[in-house]
N, C-alpha and C positions, 0 to 999 in steps of 0.2 A: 433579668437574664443572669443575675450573680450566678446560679445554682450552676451553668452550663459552664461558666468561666472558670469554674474550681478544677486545679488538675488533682488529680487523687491517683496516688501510686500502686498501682495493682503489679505491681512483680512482687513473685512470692505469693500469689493470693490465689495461685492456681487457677489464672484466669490464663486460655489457651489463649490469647489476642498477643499476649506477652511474655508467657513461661514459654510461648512454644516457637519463638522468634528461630534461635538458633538448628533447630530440627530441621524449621521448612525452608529457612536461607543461610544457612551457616553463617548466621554471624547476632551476636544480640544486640550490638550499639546501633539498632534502628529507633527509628517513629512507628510506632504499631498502628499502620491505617487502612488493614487487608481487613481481616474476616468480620463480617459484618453485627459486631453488637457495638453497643455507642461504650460511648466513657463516660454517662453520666449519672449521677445516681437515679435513682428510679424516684417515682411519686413517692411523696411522706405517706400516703394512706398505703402504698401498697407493701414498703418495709415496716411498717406500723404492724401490719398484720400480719406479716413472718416472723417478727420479733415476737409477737403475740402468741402461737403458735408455737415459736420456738422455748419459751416459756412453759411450756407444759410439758417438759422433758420423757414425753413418750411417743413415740414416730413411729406407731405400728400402722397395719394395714389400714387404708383410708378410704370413709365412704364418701362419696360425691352425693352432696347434698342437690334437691330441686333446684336452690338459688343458683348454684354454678351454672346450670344450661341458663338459667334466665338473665344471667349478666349478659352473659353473650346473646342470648337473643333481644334483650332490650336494645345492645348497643347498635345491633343491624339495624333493629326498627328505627331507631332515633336517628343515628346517622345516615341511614341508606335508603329508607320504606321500605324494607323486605322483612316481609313475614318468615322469621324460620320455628319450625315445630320441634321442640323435644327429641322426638321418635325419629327424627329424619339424621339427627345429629351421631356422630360417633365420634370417641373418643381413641386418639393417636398420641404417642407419643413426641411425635416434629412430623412436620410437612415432607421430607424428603423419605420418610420412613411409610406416607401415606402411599408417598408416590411407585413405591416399589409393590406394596402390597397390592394398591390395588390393578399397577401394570400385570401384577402376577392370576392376579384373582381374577380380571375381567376381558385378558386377552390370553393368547396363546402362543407357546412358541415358535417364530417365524411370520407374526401379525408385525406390520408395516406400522408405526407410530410416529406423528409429524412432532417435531421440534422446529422453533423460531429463533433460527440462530442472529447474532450471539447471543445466550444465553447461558445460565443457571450451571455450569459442569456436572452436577450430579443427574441434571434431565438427560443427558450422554449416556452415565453409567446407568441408570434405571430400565434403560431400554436395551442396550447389549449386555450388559450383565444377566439382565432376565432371558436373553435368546430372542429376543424380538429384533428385527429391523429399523432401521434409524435412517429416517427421511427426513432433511433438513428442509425447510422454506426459509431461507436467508431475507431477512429484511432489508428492503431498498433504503436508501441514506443519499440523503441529497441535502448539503450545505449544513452537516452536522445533526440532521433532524431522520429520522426513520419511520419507515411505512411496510404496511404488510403487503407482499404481493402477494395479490387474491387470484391473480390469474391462476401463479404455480399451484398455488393453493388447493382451487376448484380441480384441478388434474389431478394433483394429486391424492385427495381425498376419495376420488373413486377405486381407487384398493387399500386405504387407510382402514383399520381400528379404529386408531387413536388421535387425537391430537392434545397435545401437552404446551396448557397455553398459561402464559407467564405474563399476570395482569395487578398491577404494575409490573413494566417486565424490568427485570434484571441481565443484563446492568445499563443499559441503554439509558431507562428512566422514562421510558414513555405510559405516561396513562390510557390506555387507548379508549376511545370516544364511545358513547355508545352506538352511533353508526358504525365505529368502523365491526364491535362486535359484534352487532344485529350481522353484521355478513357474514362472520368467521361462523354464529349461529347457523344462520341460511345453508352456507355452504357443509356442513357437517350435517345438518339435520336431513336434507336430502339426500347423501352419501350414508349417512347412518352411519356413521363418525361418532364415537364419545368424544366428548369434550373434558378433558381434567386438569382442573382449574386453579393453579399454583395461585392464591392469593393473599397471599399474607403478607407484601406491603400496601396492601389496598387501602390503610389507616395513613401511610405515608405520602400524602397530597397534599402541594403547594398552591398557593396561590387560592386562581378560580374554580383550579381544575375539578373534576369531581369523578373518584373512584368509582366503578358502577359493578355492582357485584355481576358476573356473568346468566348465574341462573333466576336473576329477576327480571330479563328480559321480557321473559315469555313462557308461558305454560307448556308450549314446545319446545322450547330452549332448554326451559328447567330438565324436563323428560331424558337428555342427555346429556348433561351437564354432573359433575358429579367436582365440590369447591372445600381445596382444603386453606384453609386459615387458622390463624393464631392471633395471641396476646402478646406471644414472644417478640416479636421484632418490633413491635409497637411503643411496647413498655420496657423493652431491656430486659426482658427475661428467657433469653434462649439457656440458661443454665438449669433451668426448671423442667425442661423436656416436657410439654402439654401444648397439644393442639385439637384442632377439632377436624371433621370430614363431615360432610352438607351431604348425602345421601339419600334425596327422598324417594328413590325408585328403589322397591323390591328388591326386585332383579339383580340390584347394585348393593345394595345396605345388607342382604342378608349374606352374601360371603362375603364383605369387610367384615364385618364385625365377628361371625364365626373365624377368622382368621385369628384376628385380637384374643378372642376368648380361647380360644387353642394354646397361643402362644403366650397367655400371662398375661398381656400387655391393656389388660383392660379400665387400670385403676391410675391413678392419677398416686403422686407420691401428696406425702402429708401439707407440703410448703407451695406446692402450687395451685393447689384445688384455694385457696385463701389467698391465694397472691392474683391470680387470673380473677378472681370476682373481685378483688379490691380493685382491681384494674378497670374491667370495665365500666364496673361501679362509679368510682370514683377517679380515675385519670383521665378524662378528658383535656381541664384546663392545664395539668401538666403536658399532654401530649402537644397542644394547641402552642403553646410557649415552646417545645422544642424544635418544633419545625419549623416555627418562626425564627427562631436561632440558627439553625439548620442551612435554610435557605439564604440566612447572611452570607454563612460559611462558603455556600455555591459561588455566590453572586461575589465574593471576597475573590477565591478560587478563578473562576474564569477572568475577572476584571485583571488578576493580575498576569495568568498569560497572556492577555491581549498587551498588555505594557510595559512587561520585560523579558519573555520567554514567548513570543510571536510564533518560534515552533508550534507552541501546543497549540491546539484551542479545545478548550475544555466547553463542555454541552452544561447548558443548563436545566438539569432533572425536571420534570414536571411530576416527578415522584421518587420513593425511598431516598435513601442516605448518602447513597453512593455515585460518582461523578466519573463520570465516562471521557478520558479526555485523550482529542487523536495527538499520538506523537508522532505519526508520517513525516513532518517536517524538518524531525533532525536526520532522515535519509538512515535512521539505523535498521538492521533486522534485530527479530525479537532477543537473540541473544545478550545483544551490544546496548540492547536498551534496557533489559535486566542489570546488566551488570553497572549500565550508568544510575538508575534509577536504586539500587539495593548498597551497590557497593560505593558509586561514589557522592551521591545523594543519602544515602542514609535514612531511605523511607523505604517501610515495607509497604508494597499495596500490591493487587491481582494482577496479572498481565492478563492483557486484551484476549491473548492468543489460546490461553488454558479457557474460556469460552467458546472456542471455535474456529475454524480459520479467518472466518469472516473479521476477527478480532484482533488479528494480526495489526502490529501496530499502534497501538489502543494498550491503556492502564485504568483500571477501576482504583477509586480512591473511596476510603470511607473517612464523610467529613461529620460524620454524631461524634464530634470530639471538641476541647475548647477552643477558641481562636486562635491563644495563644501557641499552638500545636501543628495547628492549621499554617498559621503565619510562618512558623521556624520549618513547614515541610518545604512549602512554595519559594522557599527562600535555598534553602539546603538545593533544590533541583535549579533555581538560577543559578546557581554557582556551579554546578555539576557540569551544565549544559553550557556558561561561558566559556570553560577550558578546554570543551572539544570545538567550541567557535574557529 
């Protein structure tokens, strides 16, 4: 675990986590533990082959080789059983950028689109920015664990489009079962619901758990199902902008992708089409060792609200980075808890409430950082939190 305990000073290095401290909270002398890329270096094979790359000091237009779609389609097959084809795949720049084009391409505006609140803040903007309506299904929470209510669900999906499901969802951390998605299937498939399917921490699972892609449920699942993933939040490379969209219907795949090719956006830059197949390729046992690190970090994290900050209780993720933990206990509202949490803790992380109201309350923490960082956060908000005892 040496690799994960190394702090490496990225201010100055035009990494937003850090150069962009003071913009988003006025102030820089924070712990950078808000936007979600880790602090660690990435797999040896996959800066091997940036470096490699970068070495040949000419960065013109870049063609995507066959091997790129088969990393990624070996890596579904090996980890998940799912068969995905070439032809069905399309090429995106990020996952939130899929999300917009294809709210735009495959609905209309004034089409009803469910969200699973708290959730994702850009699944917000995607849906009222484009003119569409914005139907929440708030998740039930009982004893710090979350559940989809299917009842709202089934209601509402009789005059839905869309629903926008976020699997591993963020920021919650639930992996949802494949029971529970065979239903959120069911229930969409008879409403004739699309399904679009934020999954790009799907690689980010603890434990026993086990990520299940959505559209390998079923042949009729797949049929409306339309899944976008990445390499980026897996391997540390959201700076690379490359992801993918799972599109195997017609209907669906031929205006994403005229969209892409209209707008340019169809080519991968020269540093990622070799960084995302060295990844698949080759990052596993690195990935496999960070989440095992990872889940320390949780298990560090919650143990020590329970033992000296009894306000909190922090959830323990059953997937991605990030740690969900309720502050209700110190009786603040979201102002007073910003300001304790930024100003006199001196940690950046999410508030609960820029998720959704449901979130009120509630701070996301990103712990893909080393221990020692982790230790001096949890330590920083005991002391925050004694002086308003």
């Amino acid at each position: 675990m040496e690799t994960f305990e190394h702090i490496i000073d990225r201010k100055h290095q035009l990494s937003a986590k850090y150069d962009e401290l003071e913009k988003k909270f006025g102030r820089k002398d924070l712990l950078p533990m808000w936007v979600a890329d880790m602090d660690f270096q990435v797999a040896p094979e996959i800066w091997k082959a940036v470096e490699k790359r970068g070495k040949e000091k000419i960065y013109g237009y870049t063609s995507r080789p066959d091997t790129y779609w088969d990393a990624a389609i070996r890596w579904y097959q090996r980890r998940y059983d799912m068969t995905l084809k070439q032809e069905d795949l399309i090429h995106s720049p990020g996952v939130v950028t899929s999300l917009n084009v294809i709210i735009r391409e495959l609905t209309r505006e004034g089409d009803k689109i469910i969200i699973q609140t708290p959730v994702y803040p850009p699944f917000y903007d995607a849906v009222r920015k484009n003119q569409r309506v914005l139907v929440e299904n708030p998740l039930l929470e009982e004893n710090g664990q979350y559940y989809i209510h299917f009842e709202e669900l089934e209601k509402q999906a009789e005059e839905a489009s869309m629903l926008i499901l976020c699997n591993p969802h963020n920021p919650v951390g639930r992996v949802w079962t494949k029971e529970e998605l065979e239903r959120i299937g069911d229930i969409c498939r008879r409403h004739q619901v699309i399904i679009l399917a934020d999954e790009i921490h799907g690689d980010l699972v603890f434990g026993d758990r086990m990520y299940t892609p959505m559209a390998s449920l079923s042949k009729e699942i797949q049929e409306i199902t339309i899944t976008c993933f990445s390499a980026t939040k897996s391997f540390n490379l959201a700076g690379l902008q490359a992801s993918f969209i799972h599109a195997p219907q017609a209907q669906y795949h031929q205006p994403i992708q005229e969209f892409f090719t209209i707008m340019e956006l169809q080519r991968n830059d020269c540093f990622s089409v070799v960084a995302v197949e060295a990844a698949f390729n080759h990052g596993e046992e690195w990935l496999n060792k960070m989440l095992a690190y990872v889940e320390e970090n949780m298990a560090y994290v919650e143990n020590y609200c329970r033992e000296n900050i009894p306000e909190l209780k922090a959830n323990l993720p059953e997937g991605t980075y990030l740690q969900w933990i309720n502050c209700k206990g110190l009786g603040l509202k979201d102002d007073a808890l910003k300001k304790l949490m930024i100003d006199e803790a001196k940690v950046a992380l999410n508030m609960g409430v820029d998720y959704g109201a449901t979130g009120t309350g509630y701070v996301r923490l990103n712990l893909a950082c080393p221990r020692s960082i982790v230790e001096k956060a949890m330590k920083n908000i005991e002391e925050a939190v004694k002086k308003r005892r």
